[in-house]
C-alpha positions as CSV (number, residue, x, y, z in Angstrom):
1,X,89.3,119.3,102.6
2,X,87.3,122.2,104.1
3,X,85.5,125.2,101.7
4,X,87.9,127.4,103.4
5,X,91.2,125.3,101.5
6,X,91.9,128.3,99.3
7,X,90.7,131.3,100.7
8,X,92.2,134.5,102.5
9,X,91.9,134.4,106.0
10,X,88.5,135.9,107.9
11,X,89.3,139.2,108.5
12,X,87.7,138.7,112.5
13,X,91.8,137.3,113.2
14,X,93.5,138.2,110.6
15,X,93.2,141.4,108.4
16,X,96.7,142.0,106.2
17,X,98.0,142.0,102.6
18,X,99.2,139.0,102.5
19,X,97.9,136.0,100.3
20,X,96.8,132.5,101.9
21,X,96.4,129.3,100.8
22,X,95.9,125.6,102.5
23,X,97.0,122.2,101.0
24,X,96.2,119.2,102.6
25,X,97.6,115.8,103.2
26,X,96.6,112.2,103.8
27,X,98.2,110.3,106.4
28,X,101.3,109.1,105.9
29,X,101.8,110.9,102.9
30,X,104.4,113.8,102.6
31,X,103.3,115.3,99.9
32,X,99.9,117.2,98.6
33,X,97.2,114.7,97.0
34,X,97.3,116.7,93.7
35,X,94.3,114.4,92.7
36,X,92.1,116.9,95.0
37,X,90.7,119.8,93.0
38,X,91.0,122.1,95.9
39,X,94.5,121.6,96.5
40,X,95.7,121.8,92.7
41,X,93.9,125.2,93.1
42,X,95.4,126.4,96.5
43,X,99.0,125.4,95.1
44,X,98.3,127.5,91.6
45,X,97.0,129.9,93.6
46,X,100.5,130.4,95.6
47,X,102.5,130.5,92.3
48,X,100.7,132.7,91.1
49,X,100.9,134.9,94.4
50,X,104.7,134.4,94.4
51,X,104.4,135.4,90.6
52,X,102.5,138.8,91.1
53,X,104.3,139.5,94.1
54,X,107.8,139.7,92.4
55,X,106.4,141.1,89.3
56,X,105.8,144.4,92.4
57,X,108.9,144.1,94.1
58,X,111.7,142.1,95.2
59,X,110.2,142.3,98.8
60,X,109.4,138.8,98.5
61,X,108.3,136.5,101.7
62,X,106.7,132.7,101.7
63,X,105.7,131.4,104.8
64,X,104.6,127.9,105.3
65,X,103.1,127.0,108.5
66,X,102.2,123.8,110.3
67,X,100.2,122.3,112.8
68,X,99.8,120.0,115.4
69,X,96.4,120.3,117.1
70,X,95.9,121.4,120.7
71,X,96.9,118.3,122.7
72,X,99.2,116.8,120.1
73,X,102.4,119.3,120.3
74,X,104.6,116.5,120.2
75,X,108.0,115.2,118.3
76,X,106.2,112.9,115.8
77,X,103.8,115.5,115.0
78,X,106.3,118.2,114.6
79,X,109.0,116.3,112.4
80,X,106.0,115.1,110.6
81,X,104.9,118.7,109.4
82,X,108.4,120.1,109.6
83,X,109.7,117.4,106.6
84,X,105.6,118.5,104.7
85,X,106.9,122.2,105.1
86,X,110.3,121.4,103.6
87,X,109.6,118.9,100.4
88,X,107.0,122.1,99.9
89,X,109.3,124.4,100.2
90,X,111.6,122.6,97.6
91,X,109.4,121.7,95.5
92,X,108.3,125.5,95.1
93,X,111.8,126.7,94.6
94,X,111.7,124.5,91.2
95,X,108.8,126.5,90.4
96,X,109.5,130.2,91.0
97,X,112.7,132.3,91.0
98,X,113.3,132.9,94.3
99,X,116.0,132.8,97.5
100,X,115.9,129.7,99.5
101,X,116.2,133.0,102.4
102,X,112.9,134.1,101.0
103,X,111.0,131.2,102.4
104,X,110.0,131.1,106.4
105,X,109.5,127.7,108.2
106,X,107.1,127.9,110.8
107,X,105.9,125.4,113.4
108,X,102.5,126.5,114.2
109,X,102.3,124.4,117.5
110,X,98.3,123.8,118.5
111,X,97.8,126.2,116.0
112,X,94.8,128.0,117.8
113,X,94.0,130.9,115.4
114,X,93.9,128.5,112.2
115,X,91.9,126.5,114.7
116,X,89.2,129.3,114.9
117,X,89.0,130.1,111.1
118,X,88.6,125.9,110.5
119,X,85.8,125.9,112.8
120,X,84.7,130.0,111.7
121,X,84.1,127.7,108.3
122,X,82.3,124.6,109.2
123,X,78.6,125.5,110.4
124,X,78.5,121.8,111.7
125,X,80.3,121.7,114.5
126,X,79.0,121.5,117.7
127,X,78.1,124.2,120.0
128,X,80.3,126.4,117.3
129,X,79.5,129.6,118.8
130,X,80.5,128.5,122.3
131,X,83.6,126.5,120.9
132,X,84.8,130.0,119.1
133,X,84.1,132.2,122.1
134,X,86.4,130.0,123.9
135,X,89.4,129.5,121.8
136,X,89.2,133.3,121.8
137,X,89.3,133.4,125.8
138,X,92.1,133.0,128.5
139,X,94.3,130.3,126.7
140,X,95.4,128.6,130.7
141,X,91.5,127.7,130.6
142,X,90.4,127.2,127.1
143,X,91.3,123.6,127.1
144,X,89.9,122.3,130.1
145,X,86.4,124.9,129.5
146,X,86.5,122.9,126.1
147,X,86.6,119.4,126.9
148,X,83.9,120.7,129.7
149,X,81.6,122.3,127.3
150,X,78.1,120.0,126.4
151,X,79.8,117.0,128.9
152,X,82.4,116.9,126.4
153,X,80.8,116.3,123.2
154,X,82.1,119.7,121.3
155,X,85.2,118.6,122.3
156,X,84.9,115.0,121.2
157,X,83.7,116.1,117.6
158,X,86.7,118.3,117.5
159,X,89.4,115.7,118.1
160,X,87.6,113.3,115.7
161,X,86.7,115.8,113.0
162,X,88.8,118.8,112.9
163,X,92.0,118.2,114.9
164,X,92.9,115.5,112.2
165,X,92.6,118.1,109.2
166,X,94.3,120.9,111.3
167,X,97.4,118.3,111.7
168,X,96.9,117.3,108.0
169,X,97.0,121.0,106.7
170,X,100.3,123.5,105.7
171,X,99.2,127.2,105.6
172,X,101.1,128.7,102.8
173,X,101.3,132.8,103.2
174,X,102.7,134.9,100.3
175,X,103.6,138.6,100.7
176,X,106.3,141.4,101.8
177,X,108.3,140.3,105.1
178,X,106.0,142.7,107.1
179,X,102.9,141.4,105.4
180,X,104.0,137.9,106.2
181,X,105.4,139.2,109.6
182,X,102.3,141.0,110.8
183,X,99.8,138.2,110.2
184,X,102.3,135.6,112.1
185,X,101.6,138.3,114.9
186,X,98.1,138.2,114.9
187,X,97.7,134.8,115.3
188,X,99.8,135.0,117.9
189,X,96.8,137.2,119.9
190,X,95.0,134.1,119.7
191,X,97.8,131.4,120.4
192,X,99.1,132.8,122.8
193,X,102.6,133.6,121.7
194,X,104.3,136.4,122.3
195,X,105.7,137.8,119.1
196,X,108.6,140.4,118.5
197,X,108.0,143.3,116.7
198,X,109.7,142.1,113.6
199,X,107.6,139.7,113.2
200,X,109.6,137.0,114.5
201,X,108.7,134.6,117.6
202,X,109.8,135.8,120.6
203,X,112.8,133.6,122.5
204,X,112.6,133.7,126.1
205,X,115.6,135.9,126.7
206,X,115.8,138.3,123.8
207,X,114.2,141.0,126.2
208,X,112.6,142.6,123.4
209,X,108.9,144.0,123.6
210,X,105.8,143.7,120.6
211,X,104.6,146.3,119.1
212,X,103.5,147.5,115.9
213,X,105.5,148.1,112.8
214,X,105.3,152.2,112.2
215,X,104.2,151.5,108.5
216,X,101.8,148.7,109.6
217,X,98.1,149.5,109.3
218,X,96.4,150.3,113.5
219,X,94.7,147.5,114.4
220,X,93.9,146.6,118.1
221,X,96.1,143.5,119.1
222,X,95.9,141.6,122.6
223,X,99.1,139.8,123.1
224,X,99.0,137.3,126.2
225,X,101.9,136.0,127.5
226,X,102.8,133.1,129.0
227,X,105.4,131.1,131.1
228,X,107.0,128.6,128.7
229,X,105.8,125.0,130.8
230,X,107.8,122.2,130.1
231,X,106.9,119.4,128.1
232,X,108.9,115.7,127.2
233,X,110.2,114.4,124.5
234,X,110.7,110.8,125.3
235,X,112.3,109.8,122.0
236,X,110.8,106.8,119.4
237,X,112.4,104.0,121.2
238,X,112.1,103.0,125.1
239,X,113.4,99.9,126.7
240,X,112.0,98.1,129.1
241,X,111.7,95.3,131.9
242,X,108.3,93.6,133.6
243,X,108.8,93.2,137.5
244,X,106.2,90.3,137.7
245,X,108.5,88.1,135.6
246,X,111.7,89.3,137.3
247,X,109.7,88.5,140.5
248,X,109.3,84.6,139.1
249,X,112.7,84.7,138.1
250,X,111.6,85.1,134.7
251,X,114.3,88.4,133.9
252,X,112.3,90.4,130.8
253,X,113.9,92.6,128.5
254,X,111.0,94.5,126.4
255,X,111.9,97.3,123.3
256,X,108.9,99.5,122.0
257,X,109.5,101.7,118.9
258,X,107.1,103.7,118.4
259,X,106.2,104.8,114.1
260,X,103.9,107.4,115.2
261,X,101.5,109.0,118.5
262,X,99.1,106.9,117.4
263,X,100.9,103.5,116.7
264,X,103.8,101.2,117.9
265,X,105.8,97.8,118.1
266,X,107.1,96.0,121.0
267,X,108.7,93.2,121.3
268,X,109.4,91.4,124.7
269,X,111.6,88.7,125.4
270,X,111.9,86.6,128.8
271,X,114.4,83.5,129.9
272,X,114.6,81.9,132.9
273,X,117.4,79.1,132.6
274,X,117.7,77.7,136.4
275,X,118.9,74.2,137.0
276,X,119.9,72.0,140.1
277,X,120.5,68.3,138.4
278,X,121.3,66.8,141.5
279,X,118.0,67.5,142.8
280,X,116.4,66.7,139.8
281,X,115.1,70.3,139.9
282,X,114.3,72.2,136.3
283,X,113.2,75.7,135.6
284,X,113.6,76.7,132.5
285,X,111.5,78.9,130.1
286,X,111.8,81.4,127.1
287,X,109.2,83.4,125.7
288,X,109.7,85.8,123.1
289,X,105.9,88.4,121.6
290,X,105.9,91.0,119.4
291,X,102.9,92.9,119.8
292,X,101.6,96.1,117.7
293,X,99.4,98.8,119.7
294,X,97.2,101.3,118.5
295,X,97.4,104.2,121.4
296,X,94.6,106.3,122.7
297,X,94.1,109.0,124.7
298,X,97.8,109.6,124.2
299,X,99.7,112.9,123.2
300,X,103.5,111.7,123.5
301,X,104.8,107.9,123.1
302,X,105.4,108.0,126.7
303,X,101.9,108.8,128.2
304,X,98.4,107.1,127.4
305,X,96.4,104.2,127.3
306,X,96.9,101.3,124.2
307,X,94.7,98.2,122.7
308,X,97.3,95.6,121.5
309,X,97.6,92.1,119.4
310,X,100.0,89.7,119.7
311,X,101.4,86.3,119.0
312,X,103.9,84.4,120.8
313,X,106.1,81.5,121.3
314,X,107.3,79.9,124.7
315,X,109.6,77.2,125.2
316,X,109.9,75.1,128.9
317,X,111.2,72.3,130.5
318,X,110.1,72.3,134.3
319,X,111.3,69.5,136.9
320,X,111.0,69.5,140.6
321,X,112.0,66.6,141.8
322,X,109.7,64.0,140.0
323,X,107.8,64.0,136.7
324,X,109.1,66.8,134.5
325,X,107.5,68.3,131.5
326,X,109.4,69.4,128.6
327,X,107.7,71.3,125.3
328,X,106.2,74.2,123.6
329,X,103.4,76.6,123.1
330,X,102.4,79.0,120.9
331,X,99.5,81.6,121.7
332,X,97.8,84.8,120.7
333,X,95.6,87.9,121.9
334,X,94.3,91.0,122.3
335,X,95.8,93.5,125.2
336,X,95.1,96.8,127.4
337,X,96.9,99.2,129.2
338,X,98.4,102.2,130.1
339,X,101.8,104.5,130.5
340,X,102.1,106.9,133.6
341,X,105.8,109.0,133.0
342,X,107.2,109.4,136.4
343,X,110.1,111.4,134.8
344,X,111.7,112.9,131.7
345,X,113.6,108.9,131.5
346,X,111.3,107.0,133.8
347,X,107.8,105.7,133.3
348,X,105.6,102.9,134.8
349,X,103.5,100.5,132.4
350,X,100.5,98.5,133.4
351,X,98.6,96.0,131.0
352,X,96.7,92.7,130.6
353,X,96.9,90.1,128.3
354,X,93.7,87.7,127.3
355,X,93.7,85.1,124.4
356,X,94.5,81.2,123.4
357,X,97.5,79.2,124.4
358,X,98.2,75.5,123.1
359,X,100.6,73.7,124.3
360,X,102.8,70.8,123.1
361,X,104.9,68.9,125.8
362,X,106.7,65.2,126.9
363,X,106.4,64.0,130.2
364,X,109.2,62.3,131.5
365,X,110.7,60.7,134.3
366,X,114.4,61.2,136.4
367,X,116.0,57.6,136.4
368,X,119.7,56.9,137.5
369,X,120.8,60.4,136.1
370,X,119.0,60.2,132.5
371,X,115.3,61.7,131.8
372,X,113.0,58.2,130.6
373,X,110.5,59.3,128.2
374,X,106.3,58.1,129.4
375,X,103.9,60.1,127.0
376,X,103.2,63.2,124.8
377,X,100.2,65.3,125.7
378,X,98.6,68.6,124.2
379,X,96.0,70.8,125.9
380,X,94.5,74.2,125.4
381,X,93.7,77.2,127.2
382,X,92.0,80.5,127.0
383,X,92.4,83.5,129.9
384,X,95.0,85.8,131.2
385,X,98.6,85.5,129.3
386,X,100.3,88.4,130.7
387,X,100.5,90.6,133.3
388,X,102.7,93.7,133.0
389,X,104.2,95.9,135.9
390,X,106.6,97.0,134.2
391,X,109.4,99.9,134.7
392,X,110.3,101.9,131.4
393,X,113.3,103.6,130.5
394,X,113.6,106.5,127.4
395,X,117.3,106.7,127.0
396,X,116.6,109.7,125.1
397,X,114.0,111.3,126.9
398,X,114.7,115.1,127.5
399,X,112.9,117.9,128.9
400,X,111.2,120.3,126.6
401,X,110.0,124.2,126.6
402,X,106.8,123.9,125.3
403,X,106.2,126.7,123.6
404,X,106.2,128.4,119.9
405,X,109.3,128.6,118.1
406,X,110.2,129.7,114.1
407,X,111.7,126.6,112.3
């Protein structure tokens, strides 16, 4: 966890009266790792705020906040932090006397201005001064000037070093509703979001306009606003079929699930069953390959490059008019490819498939209506095993408004 894990937030984005503290998570995990000092700390440390702050008044307010990381504003990523924020928020609740209406959900989306303070924190990072003068810039630019900056190595260090924490980390905020309120509008100078004067995050239609609580101490606050662009949520499951083996007459059916952006399963099936007996003409074959992927370069399930393994097992019996060959093979490999979306429900799917096959088969031969059995041979091979064109369907893939909204 970073030094900054229980501290107030730096004054140069946020100056208020509220009380902040950061837990963090490992992956996979939906709770704290209470066996980190700094995280038993931070979580006494918000007791005890939620403690002193009733002890004042009943003006009570606990925001907890989470993030995805620029670039990863996605479903998984969301639901991930959403069910942190709420076994928190539970969890808390056992704790102090308070409302369930005193505690605020928050998706923090790229989560720019906790970005800055992570980064404001950790003298390491590359080309920090550059990297803070640009999340603080024209937020249509700051991601492209980022991955730009030092031929991409500030932004490289970023994705492998800090982006992970930002996802891994709830912000906790404890204070009155305009305390609470007035440092969600802060951040929003430097995230980009539009924030109504009550706090609150602004809807698209609600009309209304920011501006400063009366009571709320005169500070100067830049608030950029920006046209909502959409974004898709293509859903954990897609279905699938390969046009190369539909082209051999092969029909595939292929189902990908996927657990998270960075992993998933597919499993493919394909069956060609033709026959013509009296032409002594076979083609049959079934193939079924579950493979796990580890994707790349990906910020949805529907969009990015993968690195798969797999095994497999194929069945065949193929005849055309002479000696036919009738057996099995099992095989194994490694795999690379990629997803394009072409719409919310569409995609296209290319990929390569290198590893071992061994096969087992009988050779026979047609005789007066009966197959006459000659010899059973084996053989290896390594190369190619697949080859995927392949059209994909997200049943449940819907168009998004990508943009900042109170949970």
């Amino acid at each position: 966890m970073l030094p900054f894990a229980a501290t107030a937030s730096p004054a140069s984005i946020a100056a208020d009266s509220s009380s902040t503290a950061r837990l963090s998570f490992r992956i996979g995990q939906n709770n704290p790792d209470m066996t980190r000092l700094a995280n038993r700390k931070a979580y006494n440390k918000i007791v005890r705020a939620i403690a002193a702050r009733k002890a004042e008044s009943d003006d009570v307010a606990v925001e907890i906040t989470y993030y995805c990381a620029p670039g990863a504003e996605n479903y998984i990523n969301k639901s991930i932090g959403d069910a942190r924020a709420m076994l928190l928020k539970y969890d808390l609740l056992q704790r102090v006397a308070l409302p369930d209406s005193a505690f605020i959900i928050t998706d923090g989306e790229a989560g720019w201005a906790e970005l800055y303070r992570m980064i404001e924190a950790t003298p390491s990072v590359n080309n920090r001064d550059e990297v803070l003068a640009i999340i603080k810039s024209d937020p249509s630019t700051r991601m492209h000037r980022l991955k730009k900056l030092n031929d991409g190595k500030a932004y490289a260090y970023l994705h492998e070093n800090i982006f992970p924490l930002l996802r891994g980390n709830l912000k906790v905020t404890v204070g009155s509703a305009q305390a609470v309120a007035m440092a969600r509008r802060i951040d929003g100078s430097i995230n980009a979001v539009t924030v109504c004067a009550d706090g609150s995050l602004l809807c698209t239609d609600c009309g209304c306009t920011p501006q400063q609580p009366a009571s709320a101490p005169q500070q100067v606050v830049t608030y950029v606003v920006q046209s909502p662009s959409e974004a898709v949520d293509y859903g954990r499951f897609s279905f699938k079929t390969n046009l190369v083996y539909d082209f051999v007459l092969a029909p595939s059916l292929e189902v990908e699930y996927h657990f998270n952006p960075s992993w998933s399963l597919n499993l493919e099936y394909e069956m060609g069953w033709w026959k013509k007996k009296s032409k002594n003409k076979t083609y049959e074959i079934a193939m079924v390959s579950p493979e796990a992927r580890w994707w790349f370069k990906s910020s949805t399930p529907g969009n990015g490059y993968y690195l798969g393994a797999f095994p497999g097992y194929a069945w065949f019996d193929f005849e055309n008019g002479g000696t036919g060959h009738r057996g099995h093979g099992v095989f194994g490999g490694m795999s690379f490819g990629f997803v394009k979306p072409l719409t919310d429900k569409l995609s296209f799917e290319a990929g390569l498939g290198v590893g071992y096959l061994n096969l087992r088969y009988k050779d026979y031969e047609p005789v007066d209506d009966h197959h006459v059995y000659t010899r059973t041979k084996s053989t290896g091979y390594f190369g190619p095993l697949k080859v995927k064109l392949a059209l994909v369907w997200h049943p449940w893939g819907q168009k998004l408004k990508k943009s900042a909204s109170q949970r």
